[in-house]
N, C-alpha and C positions, 0 to 999 in steps of 0.2 A: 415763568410760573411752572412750577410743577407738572408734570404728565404721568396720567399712570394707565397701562393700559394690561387690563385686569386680563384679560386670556392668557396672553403670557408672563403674569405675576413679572412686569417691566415697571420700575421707576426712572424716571430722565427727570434729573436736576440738571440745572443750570448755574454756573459759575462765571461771573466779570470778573476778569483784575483789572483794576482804574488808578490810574493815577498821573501825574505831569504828565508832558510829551518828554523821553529819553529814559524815565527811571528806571526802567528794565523790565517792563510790563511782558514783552514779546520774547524777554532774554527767557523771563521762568516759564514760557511755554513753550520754550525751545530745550529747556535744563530736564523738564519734567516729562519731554518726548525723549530724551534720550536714556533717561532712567529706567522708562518702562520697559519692560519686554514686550516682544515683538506682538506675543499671541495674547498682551491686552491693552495695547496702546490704538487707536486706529491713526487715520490721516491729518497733519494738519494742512489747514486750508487759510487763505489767506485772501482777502478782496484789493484792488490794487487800481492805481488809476493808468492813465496810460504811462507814463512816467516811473511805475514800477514800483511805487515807494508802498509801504503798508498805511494805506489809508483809516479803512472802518474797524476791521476785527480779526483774530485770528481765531478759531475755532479748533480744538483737540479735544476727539473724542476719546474718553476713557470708561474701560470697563471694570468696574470692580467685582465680578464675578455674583454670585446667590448668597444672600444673607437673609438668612431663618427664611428662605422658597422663595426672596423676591429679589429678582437680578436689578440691580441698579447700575446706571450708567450716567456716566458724568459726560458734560458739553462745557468743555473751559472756552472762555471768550474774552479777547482784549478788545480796547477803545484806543481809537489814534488821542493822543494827550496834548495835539497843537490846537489853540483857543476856536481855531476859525472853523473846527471840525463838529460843535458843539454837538448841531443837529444830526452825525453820525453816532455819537456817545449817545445821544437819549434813545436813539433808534434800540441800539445792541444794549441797551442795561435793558430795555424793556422787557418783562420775563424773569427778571434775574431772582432767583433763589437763594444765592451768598454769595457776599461780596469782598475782595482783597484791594485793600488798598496800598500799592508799592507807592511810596514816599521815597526822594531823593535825598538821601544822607547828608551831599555838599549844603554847606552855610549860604551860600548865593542862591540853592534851590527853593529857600524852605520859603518863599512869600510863593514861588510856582503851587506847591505842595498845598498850602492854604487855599490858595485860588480853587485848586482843581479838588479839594476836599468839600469846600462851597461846590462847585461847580455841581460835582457827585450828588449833595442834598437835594440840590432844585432838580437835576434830571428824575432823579429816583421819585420825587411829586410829582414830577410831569407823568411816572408811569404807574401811577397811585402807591409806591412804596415807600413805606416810612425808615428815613434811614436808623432812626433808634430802636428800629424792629428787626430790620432783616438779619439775617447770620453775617460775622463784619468783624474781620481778620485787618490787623495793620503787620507791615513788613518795612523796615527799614535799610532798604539796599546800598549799595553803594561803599559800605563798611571799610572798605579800604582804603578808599580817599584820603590824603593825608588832611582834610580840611573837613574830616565828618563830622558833623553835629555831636554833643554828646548826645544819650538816648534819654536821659530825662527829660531835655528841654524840647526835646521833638517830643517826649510824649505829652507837656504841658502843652504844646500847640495844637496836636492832633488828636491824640486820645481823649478827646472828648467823654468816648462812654465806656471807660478804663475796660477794652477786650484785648483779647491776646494780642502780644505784638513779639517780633522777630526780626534779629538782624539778619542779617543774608550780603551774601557777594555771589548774585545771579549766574554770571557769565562764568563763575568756578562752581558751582552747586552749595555749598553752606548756607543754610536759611531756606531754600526750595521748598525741601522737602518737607520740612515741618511745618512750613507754611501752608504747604496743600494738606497738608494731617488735621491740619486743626478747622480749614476753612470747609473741608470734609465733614469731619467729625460734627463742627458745628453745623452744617447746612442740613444733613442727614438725619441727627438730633431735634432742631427744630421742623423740620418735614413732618417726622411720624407723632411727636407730638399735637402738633396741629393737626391732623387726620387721624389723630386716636389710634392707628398705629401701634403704640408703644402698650396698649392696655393688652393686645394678642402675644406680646412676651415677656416671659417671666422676668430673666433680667438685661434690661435695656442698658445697664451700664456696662456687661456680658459684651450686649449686640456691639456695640460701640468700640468695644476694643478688639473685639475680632474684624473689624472694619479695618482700624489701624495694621493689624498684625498682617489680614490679606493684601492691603497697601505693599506693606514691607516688604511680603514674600516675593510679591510679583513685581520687584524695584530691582537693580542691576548698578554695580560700581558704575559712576560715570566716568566715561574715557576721559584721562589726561588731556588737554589741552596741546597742540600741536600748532606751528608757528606757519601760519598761512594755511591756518585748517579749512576749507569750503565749511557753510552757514548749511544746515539740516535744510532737506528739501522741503519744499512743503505743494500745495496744490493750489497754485494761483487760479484764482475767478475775477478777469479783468473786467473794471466799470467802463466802458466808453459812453462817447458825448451820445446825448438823446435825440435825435432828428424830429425837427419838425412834423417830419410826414406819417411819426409815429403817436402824434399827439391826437384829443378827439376834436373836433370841430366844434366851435359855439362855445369851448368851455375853458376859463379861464385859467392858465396854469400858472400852478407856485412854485418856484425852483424849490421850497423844503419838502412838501409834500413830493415832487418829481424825485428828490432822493430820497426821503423816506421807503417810496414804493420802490427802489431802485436796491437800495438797502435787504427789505424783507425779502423783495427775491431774492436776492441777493445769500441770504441768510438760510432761506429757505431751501435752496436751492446745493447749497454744501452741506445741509444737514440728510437732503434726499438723497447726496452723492455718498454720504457717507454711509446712510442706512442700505444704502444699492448694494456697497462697497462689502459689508457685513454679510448681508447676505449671499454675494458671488461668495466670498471667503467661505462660508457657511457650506454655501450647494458643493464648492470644489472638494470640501470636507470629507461631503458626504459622496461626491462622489466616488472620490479614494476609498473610501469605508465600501460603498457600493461592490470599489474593483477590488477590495479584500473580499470580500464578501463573494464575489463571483470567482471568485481564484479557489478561496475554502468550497464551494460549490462544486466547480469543477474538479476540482483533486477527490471531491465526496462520491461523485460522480463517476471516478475513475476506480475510486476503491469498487465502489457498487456495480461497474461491468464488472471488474476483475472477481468479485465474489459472485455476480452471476456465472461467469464463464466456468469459475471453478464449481460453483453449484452444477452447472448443466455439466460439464466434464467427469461430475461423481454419477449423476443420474446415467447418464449416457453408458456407465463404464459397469453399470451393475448388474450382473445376471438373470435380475428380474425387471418385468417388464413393465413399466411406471407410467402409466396414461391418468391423465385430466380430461374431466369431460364438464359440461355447464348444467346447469338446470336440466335445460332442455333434452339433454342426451347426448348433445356434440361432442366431438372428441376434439380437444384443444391441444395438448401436446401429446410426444411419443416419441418413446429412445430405443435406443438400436436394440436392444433386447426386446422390445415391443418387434418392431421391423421382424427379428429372427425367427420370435416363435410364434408369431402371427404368418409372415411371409406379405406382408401389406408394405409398402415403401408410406414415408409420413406425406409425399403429396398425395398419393391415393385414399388415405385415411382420416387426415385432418377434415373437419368441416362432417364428417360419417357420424353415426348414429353409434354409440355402444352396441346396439338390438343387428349390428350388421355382424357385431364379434360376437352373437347368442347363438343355441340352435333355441327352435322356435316353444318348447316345449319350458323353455327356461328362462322365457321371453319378461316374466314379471319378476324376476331377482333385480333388474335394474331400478324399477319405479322403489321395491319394498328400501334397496342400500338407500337411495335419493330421499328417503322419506325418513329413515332412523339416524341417517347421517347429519341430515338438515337437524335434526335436535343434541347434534354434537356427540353423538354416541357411536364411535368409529367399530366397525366392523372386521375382526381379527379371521383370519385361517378360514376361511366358509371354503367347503369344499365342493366344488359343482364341475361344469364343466364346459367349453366354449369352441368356437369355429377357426381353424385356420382357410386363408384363402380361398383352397382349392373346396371348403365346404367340408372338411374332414375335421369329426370332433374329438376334444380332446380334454383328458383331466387333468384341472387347476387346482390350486387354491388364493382365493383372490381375499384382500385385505381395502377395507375403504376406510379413509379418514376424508372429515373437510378439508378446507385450504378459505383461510378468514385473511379478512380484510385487519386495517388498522382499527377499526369497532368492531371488532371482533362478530362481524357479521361474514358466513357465510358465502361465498364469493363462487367455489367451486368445490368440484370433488374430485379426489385422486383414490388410484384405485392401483393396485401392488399385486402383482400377476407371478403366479411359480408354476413352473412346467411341471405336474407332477407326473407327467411319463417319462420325462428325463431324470426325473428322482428312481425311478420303478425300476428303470433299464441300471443306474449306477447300480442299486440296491442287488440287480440281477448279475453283473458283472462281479461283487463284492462276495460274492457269494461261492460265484464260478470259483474267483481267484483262493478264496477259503479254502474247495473245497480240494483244489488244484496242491494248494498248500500238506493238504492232510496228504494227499497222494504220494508227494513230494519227502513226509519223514515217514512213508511207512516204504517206501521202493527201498532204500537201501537195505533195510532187513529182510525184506522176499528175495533180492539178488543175493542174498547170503546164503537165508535158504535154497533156493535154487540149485546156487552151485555147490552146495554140498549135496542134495538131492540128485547130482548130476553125476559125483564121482561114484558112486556105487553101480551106475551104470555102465562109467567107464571100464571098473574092474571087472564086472561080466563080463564084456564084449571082450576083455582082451583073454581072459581065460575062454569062453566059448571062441576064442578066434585060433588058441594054442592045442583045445581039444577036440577040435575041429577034426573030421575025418575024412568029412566032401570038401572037396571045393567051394561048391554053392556055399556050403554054412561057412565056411572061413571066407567068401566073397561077400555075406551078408554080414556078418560081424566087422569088417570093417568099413562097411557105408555106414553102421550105427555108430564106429568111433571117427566118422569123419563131422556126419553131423552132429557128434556132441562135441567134437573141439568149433565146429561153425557156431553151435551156440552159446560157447564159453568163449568163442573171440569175439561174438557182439556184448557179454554182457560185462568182458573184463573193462573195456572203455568206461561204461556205463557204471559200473562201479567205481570206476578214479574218480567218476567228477558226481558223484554222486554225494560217496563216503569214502572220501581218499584217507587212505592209509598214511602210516608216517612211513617217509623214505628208511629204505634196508639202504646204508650208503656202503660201495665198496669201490675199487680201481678201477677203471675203465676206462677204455677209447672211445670217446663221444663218434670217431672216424668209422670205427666196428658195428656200432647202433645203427648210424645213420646207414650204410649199406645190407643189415639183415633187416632194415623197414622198407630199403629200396627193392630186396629181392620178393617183399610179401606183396609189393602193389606193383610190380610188372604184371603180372599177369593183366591186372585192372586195365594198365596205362595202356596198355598192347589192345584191349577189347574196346577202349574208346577213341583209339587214334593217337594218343599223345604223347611228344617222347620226350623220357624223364633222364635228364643230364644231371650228374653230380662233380661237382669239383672241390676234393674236400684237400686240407692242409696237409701236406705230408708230415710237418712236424709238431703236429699237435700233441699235446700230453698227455700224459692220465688224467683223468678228471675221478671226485667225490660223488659218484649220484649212483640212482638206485636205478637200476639196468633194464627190468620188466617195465619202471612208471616210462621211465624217457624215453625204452623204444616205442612202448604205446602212442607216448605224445608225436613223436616222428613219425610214425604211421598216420596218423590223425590228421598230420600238417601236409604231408604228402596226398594223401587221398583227397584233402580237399582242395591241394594244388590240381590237381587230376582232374578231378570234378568242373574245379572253375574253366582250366585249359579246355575240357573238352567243348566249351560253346565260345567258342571262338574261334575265327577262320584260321589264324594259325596255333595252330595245337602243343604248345613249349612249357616243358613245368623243370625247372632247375633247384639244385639245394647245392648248398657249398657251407665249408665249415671255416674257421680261422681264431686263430687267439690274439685278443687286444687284452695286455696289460696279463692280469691274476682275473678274467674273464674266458670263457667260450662262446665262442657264437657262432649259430646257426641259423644260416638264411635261405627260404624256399620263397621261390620265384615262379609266378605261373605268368599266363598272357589273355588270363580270363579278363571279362567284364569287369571296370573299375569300382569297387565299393565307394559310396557315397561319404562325404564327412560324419555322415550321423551313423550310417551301419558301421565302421570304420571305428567309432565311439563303443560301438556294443556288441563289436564280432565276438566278444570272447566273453559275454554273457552268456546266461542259461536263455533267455526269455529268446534269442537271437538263433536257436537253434530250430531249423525248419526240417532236416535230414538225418540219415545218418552220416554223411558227407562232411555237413557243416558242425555235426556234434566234434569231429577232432578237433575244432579252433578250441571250445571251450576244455575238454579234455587237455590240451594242450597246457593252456593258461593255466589250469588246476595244478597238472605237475608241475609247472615251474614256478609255480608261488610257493609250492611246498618244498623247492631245493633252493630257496633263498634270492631264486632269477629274478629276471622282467619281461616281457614279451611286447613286442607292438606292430603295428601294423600298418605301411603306406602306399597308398594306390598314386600312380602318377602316369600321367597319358607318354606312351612311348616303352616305357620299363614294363606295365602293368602292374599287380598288385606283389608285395616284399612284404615277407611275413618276418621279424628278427626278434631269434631268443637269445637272451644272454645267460647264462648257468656259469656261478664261482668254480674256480678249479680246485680249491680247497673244501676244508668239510663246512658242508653245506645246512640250514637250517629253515623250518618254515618262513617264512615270508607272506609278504603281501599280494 
């Protein structure tokens, strides 16, 4: 009988195939396991006695998946076909839904086939089913036999109530499968009609063939036939003998009743194995979906550290200084820029009060941000001002927004902190350096002025030195032309690197240069200890360069060989010349204190100039960018510091 079990929109029909003992009842339950695929055939099960043989029935469950929202499932069932079994066939028809009856094709069978076709009528009254009622499929097996019936005269025998009938040769699949299409089609057909069913869809002849077509879909070429193939397994449920001791007392027992009951567990009992079996299949399902599901989980998981990490690694790395605090006032996070310009470390701070980073006078800006912000109206630029550590206050400008949950509720507030004394001080330094700037293009036009304001002076003194008639006045006149060349030799450097002229090129011995710079800084080198060794090339050549810019620059190099040599315990400053290639080079060597990688980078900038000492490096560099050179400079523990200019010996031209 039908079962329908309405929470899970579930129908379970029931199918027998009945007929003789041998006609192949058990072959098309074995043809029609092998056709299904795997994810809709279930187990078949088989009851068996000790002796092994298939006794009562064999049961395959099959799932025809959801038609119009209600999954139906089929239970195919055979009856053992030897006469002596009666009372197992009326057991397993009982229930039954639609019926197939496989008939034996051979001529010798057909009075079995009769028998067992009666036989069918009276079980089916025994289980109140009228056999001119039920769904009731005939199959003609056996078709190959050279001694087969023809199919008229079997259907004059058997086809009593002219329904579908089908040849078939079971144990190859031909006839199978049509034969379960129809006794489907039919069993299903009269189901929903009976239960009014068929009035919930439009068209029921539709539902019907979509029944067939998902049959089809989920059906599989049956394997060829293989010569000593093993028999498809199936799941024996063995009967043994009933003991005595399991009997009740006082009550009198009927060996049919005794298998009867022996039977329905029997029956009951593989159909419980099979729905177990369904759903183990079912949970392992889900539990693979589960370990998908936890895998997509974890990997979400991992993106979500990684975009936190990255989140806090932008916070962390921002200039300004980003705190969360709760309702209540607490400070919940805080990034190193918090830490800097607060001087609070985050274990000392976390779990603190905002009103601990107030001074006291400014105490209610917390509650007012806590209050405009709570109605989602974020707070930009407010300028006030707050406490570092030490209790020293200072000007901010602080920014609040909330920080919401997934309902957009509220959750906390964060609050965006700018030092504005460290804006004030850049602003003041920007300014400095501006005005440093202006300085910077108006000196070379005062050194211009200057020194022409200076030669007028010069030519007094030398005429008041010529008409001179004391001594005194021709003694004073040349202390005024000593100090106007002392201040036309500090301001001629200053001029090169200031507003360097273009080189006057003419012949020279770079050899000549370097000893009338060596004879202007003895006196120097002599007054601070240091002594100043030359080794220049004998054969060096003429060189292209302008004679006034590159003795300056060799004064410049030398004086701050000097300079450096003299703080050092031993006092050594060296210059040597030599030519490499259509090159000159000059090298000055002291034994001062070793310059750093970074000063090293910027000895021959302007900004790098602390002396007038250290102005010849840049001086230096100035003329030898303007005759086409390079200049560089390498400190190394043992040699000390090597200053090397290299100047073309051809005509020369600005440079880099």
């Amino acid at each position: 009988m039908v079962q329908f079990n309405t929470r899970a929109n579930e129908i379970l029909l029931k199918l027998v195939y009945y007929g003789p003992g041998l006609s192949g009842k058990t072959t098309n339950l074995h043809t029609l396991h092998a056709l299904c695929q795997d994810q809709q055939r279930g187990e078949m099960f088989s009851v068996n006695t000790q002796e092994d043989r298939t006794l009562f029935f064999d049961l395959l469950p099959i799932n025809l998946g959801y038609i119009y929202g209600n999954a139906i499932h089929l239970q195919i069932y055979t009856v053992p076909g030897q006469v002596q079994y009666d009372a197992s066939r009326r057991v397993v028809l009982g229930g039954a839904d639609g019926v197939v009856f496989v008939a034996d094709s051979a001529e010798a069978k057909m009075q079995d086939n009769v028998d067992s076709l009666s036989n069918l009528y009276h079980n089916l009254n025994a289980n109140r089913l009228n056999i001119k009622q039920i769904p009731f499929v005939l199959q003609y097996n056996k078709r190959d036999l050279p001694d087969a019936m023809p199919v008229g005269v079997m259907n004059r025998r058997l086809n009593f109530r002219n329904v579908p009938y089908f040849e078939a040769v079971a144990n190859r699949g031909p006839g199978v499968m049509d034969t379960f299409l129809a006794i489907t089609r039919e069993t299903v057909s009269a189901t929903f009609k009976k239960y009014h069913l068929d009035k919930k869809i439009k068209d029921f002849d539709e539902m019907l063939n979509l029944i067939d077509t998902n049959i089809r879909s989920n059906m599989r070429e049956l394997p060829p036939p293989s010569q000593g193939q093993a028999p498809l397994e199936s799941t024996v449920l063995r009967h043994s003998n009933v003991s005595v001791a399991d009997l009740i007392p006082g009550k009198v027992v009927d060996a049919s009743e005794l298998l009867e009951d022996a039977l329905k567990s029997n029956m009951e009992t593989a159909r419980l194995y099979s729905e177990l079996k369904q759903v183990k299949e079912t949970l392992e399902q889900k539990n693979a979906e589960l370990g998908q599901l936890y895998t997509q989980l974890e990997r979400a998981n991992q993106d979500n550290l990684k975009t936190r990490r990255y989140l806090e690694g932008v916070i962390q790395g921002v200039s300004e200084a980003i705190i969360s605090f709760g309702a209540d006032g607490k400070i919940l996070t805080w990034n190193m820029a918090a830490e800097k310009m607060f001087e609070f470390t985050r274990a000392e701070i976390v779990g603190q009060t905002m009103q601990s980073l107030t001074p006291a006078s400014k105490a209610w800006e917390i509650a007012q941000a806590v209050t405009l912000v709570s109605k989602s109206e974020a707070l930009r630029d407010m300028k006030t001002t707050r406490l570092r550590k030490g209790g020293q206050e200072f000007p901010v400008s602080i920014s609040y927004a909330p920080v919401k949950g997934a309902d957009e509720r509220v959750l906390a507030y964060s609050a965006l902190i700018r030092d504005l004394g460290e804006q004030k001080e850049l602003e003041q330094r920007l300014t400095e350096s501006q005005n440093q700037s202006g300085a910077g293009r108006v000196l070379p036009a005062m050194l211009t002025a200057l020194s022409a304001r200076l030669n007028p002076i010069v030519v007094q003194s030398h005429l008041l030195q010529e008409s001179a008639m004391d001594p005194a006045q021709a003694t004073q006149a040349q202390k005024i032309l000593n100090a106007v060349d002392s201040m036309q030799a500090l301001m001629k450097p200053l001029n090169l690197l200031m507003n360097p002229p273009t080189p006057r090129l003419e012949s020279t011995q770079l050899n000549r240069l370097v000893l009338e710079a060596q004879k202007r800084i003895e006196t120097e080198a002599a007054a601070a200890g240091v002594a100043l060794d030359a080794s220049l090339d004998p054969a060096a050549p003429d060189s292209q360069m302008d004679v006034e810019q590159v003795r300056e620059a060799i004064v410049g190099l030398l004086r701050n060989a000097v300079y450096s040599a003299a703080k050092a315990p031993v006092k050594r400053a060296r210059v040597a010349t030599r030519r490499v290639g259509d090159m000159m080079q000059l090298a000055v060597q002291d034994s001062g204190p070793l310059f750093t990688e970074s000063a090293q980078a910027s000895a021959f900038e302007l900004a790098s100039i602390q002396d007038l000492e250290s102005m010849g490096l840049a001086v230096a560099a100035a003329v030898v960018r303007q005759h086409g050179g390079r200049i560089t400079m390498r400190s190394q523990e043992g040699s000390g510091n090597t200053i090397m200019v290299e100047i073309p010996l051809g005509t020369a031209g600005p440079g880099d």
